[in-house]
OpenMM code with the backbone's topology and positions (N, CA, C; nanometers):
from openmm import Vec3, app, unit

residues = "UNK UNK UNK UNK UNK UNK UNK UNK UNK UNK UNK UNK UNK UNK UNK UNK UNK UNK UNK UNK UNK UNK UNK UNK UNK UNK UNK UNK UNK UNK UNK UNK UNK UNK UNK UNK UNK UNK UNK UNK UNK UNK UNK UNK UNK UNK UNK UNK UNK UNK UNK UNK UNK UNK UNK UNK UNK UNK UNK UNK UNK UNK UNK UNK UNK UNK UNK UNK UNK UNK UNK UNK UNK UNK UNK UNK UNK UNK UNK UNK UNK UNK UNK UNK UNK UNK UNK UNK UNK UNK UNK UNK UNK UNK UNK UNK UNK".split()
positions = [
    Vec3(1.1950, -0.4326, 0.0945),
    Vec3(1.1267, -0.5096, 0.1962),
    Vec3(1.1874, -0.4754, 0.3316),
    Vec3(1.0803, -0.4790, 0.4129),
    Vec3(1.1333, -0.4599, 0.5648),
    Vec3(1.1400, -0.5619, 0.6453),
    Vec3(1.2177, -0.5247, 0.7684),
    Vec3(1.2235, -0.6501, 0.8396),
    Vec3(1.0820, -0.6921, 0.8642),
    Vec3(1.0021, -0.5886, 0.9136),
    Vec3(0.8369, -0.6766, 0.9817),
    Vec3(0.7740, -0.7418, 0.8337),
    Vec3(0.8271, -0.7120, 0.7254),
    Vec3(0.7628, -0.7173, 0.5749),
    Vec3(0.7605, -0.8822, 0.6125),
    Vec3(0.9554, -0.8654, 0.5753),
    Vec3(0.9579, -1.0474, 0.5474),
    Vec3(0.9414, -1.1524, 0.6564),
    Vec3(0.9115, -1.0543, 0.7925),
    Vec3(0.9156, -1.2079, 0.9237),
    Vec3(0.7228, -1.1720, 0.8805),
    Vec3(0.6362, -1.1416, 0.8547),
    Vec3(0.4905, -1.1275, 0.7785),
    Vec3(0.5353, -1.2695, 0.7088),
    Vec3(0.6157, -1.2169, 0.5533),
    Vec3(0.5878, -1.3479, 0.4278),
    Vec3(0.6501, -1.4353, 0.5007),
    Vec3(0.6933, -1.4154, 0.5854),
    Vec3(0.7795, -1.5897, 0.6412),
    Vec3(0.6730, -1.6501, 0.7298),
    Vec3(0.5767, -1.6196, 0.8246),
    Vec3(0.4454, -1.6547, 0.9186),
    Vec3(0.3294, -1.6404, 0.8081),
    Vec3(0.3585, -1.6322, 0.6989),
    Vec3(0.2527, -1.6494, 0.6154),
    Vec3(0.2488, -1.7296, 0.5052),
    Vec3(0.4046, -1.7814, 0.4948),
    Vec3(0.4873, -1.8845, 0.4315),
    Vec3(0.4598, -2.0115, 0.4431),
    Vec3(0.4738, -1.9831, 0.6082),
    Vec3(0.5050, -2.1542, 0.6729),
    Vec3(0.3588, -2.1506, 0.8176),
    Vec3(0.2675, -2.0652, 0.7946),
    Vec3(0.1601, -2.1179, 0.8865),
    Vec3(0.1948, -2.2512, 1.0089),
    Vec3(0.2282, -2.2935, 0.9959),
    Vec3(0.2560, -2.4553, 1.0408),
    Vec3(0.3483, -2.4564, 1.0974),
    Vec3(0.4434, -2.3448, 1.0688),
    Vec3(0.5591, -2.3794, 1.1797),
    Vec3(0.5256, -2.3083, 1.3520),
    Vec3(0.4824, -2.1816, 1.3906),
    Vec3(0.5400, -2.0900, 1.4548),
    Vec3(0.4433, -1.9496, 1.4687),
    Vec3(0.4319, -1.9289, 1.5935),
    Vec3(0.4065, -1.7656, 1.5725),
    Vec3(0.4348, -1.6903, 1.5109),
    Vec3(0.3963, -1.5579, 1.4707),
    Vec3(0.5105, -1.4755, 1.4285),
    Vec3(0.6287, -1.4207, 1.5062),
    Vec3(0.5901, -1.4186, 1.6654),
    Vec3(0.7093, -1.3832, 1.7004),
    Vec3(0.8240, -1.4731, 1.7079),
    Vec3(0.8030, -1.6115, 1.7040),
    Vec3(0.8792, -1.7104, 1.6401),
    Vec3(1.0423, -1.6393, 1.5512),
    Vec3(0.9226, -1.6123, 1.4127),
    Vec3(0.9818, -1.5638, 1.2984),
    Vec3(1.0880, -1.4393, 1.3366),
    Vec3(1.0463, -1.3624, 1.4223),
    Vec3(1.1191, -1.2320, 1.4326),
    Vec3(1.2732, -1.3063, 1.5089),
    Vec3(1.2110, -1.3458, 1.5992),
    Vec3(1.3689, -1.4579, 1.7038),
    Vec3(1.4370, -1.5217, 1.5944),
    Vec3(1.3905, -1.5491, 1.4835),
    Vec3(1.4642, -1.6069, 1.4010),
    Vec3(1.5726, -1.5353, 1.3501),
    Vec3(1.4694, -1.4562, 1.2261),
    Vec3(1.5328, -1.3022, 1.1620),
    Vec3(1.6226, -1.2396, 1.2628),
    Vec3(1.5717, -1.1685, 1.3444),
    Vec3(1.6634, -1.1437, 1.4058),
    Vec3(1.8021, -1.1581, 1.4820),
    Vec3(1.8079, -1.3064, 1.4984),
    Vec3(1.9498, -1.3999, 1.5083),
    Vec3(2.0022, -1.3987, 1.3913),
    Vec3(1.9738, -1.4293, 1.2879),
    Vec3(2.0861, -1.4220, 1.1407),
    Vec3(2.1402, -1.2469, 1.1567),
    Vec3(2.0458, -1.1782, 1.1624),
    Vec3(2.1353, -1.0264, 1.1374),
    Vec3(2.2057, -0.9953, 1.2607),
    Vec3(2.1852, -1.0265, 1.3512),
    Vec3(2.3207, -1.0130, 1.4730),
    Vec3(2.3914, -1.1137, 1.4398),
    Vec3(2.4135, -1.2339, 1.3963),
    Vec3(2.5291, -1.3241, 1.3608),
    Vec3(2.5855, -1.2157, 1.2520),
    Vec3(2.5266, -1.2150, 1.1575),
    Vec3(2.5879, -1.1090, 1.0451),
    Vec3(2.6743, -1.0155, 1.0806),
    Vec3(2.5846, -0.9307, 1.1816),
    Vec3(2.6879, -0.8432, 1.2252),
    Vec3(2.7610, -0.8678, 1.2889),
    Vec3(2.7853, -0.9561, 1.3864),
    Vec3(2.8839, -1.0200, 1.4783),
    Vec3(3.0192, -1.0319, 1.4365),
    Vec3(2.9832, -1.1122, 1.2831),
    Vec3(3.0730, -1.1915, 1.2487),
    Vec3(3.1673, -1.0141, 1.1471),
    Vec3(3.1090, -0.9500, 1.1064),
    Vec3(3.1268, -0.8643, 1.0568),
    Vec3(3.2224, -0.7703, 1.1157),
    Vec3(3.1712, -0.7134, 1.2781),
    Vec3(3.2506, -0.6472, 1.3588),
    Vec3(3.3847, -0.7253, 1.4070),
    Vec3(3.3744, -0.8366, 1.4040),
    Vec3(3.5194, -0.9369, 1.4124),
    Vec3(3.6100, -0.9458, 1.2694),
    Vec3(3.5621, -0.8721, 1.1834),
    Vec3(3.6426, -0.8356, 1.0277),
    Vec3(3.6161, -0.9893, 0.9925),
    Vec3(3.5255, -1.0813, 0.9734),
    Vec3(3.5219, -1.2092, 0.9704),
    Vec3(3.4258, -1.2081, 0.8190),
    Vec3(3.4041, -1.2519, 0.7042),
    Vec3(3.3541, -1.2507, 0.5990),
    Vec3(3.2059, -1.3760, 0.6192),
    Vec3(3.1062, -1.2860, 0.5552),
    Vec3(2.9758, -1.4343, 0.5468),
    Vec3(2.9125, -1.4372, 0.4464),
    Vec3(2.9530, -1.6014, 0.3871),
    Vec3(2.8777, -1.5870, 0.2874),
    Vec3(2.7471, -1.6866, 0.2743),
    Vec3(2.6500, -1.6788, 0.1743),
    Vec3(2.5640, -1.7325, 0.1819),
    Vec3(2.5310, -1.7924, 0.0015),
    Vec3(2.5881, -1.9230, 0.0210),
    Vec3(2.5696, -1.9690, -0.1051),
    Vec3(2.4677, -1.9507, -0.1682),
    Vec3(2.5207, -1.8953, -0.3122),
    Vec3(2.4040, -1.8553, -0.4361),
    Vec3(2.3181, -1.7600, -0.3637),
    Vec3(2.3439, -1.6507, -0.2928),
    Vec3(2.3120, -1.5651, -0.2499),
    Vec3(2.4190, -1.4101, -0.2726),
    Vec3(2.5141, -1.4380, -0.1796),
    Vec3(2.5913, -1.3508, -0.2073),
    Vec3(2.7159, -1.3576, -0.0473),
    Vec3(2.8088, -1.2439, -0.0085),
    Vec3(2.8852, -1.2518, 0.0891),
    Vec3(2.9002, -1.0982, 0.1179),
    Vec3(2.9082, -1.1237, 0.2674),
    Vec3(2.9281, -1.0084, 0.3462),
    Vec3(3.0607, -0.9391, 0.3910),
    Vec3(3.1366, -0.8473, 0.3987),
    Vec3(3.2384, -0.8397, 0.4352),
    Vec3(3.2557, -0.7149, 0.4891),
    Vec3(3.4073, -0.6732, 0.5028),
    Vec3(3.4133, -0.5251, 0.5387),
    Vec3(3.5301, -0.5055, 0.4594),
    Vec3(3.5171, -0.3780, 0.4513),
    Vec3(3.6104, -0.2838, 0.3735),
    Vec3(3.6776, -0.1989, 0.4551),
    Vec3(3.8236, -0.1946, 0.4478),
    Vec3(3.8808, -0.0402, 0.5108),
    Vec3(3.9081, 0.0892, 0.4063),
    Vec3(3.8325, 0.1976, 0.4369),
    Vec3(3.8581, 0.3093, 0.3491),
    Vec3(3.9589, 0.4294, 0.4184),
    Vec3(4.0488, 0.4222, 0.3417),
    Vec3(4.1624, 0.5272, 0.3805),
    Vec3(4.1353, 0.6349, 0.3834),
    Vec3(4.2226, 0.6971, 0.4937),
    Vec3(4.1390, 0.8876, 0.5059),
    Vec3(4.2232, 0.9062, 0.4232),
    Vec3(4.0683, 1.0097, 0.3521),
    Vec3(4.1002, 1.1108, 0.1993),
    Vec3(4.0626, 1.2948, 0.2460),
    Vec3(4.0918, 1.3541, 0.1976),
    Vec3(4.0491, 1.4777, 0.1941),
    Vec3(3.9237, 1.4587, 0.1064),
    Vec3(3.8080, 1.5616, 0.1694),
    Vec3(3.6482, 1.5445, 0.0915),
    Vec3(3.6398, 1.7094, 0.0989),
    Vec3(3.5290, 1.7425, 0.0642),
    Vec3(3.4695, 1.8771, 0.0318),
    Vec3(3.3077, 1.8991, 0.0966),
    Vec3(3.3411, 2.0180, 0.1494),
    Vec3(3.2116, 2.0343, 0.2153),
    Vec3(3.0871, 2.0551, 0.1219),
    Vec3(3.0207, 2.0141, 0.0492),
    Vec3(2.9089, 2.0519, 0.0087),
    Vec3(2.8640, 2.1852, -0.0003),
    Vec3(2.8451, 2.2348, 0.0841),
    Vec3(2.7877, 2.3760, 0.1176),
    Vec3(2.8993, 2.4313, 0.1151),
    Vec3(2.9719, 2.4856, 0.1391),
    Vec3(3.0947, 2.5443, 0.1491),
    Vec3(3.1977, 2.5305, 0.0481),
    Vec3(3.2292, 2.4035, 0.0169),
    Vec3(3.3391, 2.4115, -0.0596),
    Vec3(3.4795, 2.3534, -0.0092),
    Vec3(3.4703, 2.3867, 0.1552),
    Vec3(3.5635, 2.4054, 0.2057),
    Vec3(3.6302, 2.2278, 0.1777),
    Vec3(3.8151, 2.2300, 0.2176),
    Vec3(3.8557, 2.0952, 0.2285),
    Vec3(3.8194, 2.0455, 0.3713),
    Vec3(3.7965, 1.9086, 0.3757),
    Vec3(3.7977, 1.8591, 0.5045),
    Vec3(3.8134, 1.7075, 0.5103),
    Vec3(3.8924, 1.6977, 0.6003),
    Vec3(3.9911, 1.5708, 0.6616),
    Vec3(3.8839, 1.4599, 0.7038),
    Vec3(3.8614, 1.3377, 0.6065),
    Vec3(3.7927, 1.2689, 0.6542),
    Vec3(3.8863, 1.1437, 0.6880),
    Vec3(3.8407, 1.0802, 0.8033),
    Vec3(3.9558, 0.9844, 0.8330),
    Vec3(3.9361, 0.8437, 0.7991),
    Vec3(3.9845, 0.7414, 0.8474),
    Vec3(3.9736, 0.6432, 0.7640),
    Vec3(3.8605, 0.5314, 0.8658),
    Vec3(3.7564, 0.4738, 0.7335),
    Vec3(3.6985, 0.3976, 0.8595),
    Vec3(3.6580, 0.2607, 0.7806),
    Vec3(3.6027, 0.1583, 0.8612),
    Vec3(3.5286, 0.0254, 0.7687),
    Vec3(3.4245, 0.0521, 0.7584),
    Vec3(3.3840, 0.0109, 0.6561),
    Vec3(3.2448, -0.0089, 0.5631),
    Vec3(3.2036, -0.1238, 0.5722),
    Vec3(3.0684, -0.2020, 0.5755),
    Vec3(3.0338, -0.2934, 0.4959),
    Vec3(2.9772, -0.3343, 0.3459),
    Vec3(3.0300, -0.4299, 0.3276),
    Vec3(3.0613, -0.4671, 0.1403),
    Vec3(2.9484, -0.5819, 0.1651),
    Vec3(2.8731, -0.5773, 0.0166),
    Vec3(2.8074, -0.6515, -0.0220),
    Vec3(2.8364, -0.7339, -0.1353),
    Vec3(2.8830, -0.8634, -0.1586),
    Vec3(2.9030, -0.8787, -0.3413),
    Vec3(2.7921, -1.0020, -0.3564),
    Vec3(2.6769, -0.9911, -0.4765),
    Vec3(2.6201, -1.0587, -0.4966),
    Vec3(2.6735, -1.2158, -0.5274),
    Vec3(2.6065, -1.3275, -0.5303),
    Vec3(2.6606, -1.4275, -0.5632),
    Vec3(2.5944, -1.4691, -0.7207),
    Vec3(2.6385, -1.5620, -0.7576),
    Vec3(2.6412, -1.6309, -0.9044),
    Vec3(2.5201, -1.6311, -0.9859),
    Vec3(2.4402, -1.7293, -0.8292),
    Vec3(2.2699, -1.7450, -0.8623),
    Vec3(2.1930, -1.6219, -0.8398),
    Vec3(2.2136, -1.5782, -0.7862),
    Vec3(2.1433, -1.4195, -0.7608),
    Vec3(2.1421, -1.3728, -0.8881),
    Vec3(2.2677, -1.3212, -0.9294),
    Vec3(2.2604, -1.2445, -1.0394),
    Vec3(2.2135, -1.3131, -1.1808),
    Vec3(2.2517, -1.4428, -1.2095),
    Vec3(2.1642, -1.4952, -1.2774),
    Vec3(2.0083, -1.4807, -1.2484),
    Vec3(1.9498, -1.5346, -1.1506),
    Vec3(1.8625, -1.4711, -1.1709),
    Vec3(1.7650, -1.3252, -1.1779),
    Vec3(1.8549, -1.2358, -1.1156),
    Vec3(1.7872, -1.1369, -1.1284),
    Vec3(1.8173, -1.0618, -1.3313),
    Vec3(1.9117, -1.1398, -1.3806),
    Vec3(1.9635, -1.1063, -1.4939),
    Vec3(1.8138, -1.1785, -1.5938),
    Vec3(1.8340, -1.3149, -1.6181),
    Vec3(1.7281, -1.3773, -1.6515),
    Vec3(1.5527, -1.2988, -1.6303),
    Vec3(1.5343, -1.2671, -1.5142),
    Vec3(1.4238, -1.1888, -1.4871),
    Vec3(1.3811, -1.0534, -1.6220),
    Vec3(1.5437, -0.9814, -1.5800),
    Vec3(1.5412, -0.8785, -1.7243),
    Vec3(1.5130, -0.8662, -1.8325),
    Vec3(1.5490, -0.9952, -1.8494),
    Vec3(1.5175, -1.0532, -2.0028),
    Vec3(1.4041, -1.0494, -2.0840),
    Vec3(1.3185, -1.1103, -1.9623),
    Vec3(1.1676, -1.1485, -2.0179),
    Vec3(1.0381, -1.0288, -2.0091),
] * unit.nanometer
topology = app.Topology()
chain = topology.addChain("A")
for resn in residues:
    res = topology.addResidue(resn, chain)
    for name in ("N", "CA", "C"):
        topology.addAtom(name, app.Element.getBySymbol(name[0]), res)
């Protein structure tokens, strides 16, 4: 799903609340908080959803693909995703059936 996907099912959700551009001012404030809070190494989570975080990855030596050759990659943060409880229950449950 894309962002214009779900601010769509969300103005098509809730008719009654809002424009759609409403919806986008919305959406779009949670993922800059996200990231906000993210670039401050600050963790977010979202009950029975899941939590956001960052990771530091240590420079490793990698390999060029094409080449072969070694090369010095240095160390940088990532962002981490870990599902939460209810999520995976349900997407587990879903499997099932």
């Amino acid at each position: 799903m894309t962002k214009s996907e779900l601010i769509r099912r969300l103005s098509d959700r809730y008719p009654e609340l809002a424009q759609r551009r409403i919806f986008d001012r919305i959406v779009q404030a949670v993922f800059e908080e996200i990231s906000r809070a993210l670039e401050q190494g600050d963790r977010v989570e979202l009950r029975g959803f899941g939590a956001f975080s960052v990771k530091q990855r240590d420079p490793r030596i990698g390999r060029n693909p094409r080449t072969g050759d070694a090369v010095a990659v240095a160390s940088k943060r990532v962002p981490y995703f870990k599902t939460g409880k209810l999520l995976r229950e349900r997407l587990n449950s879903k499997a099932a059936d």
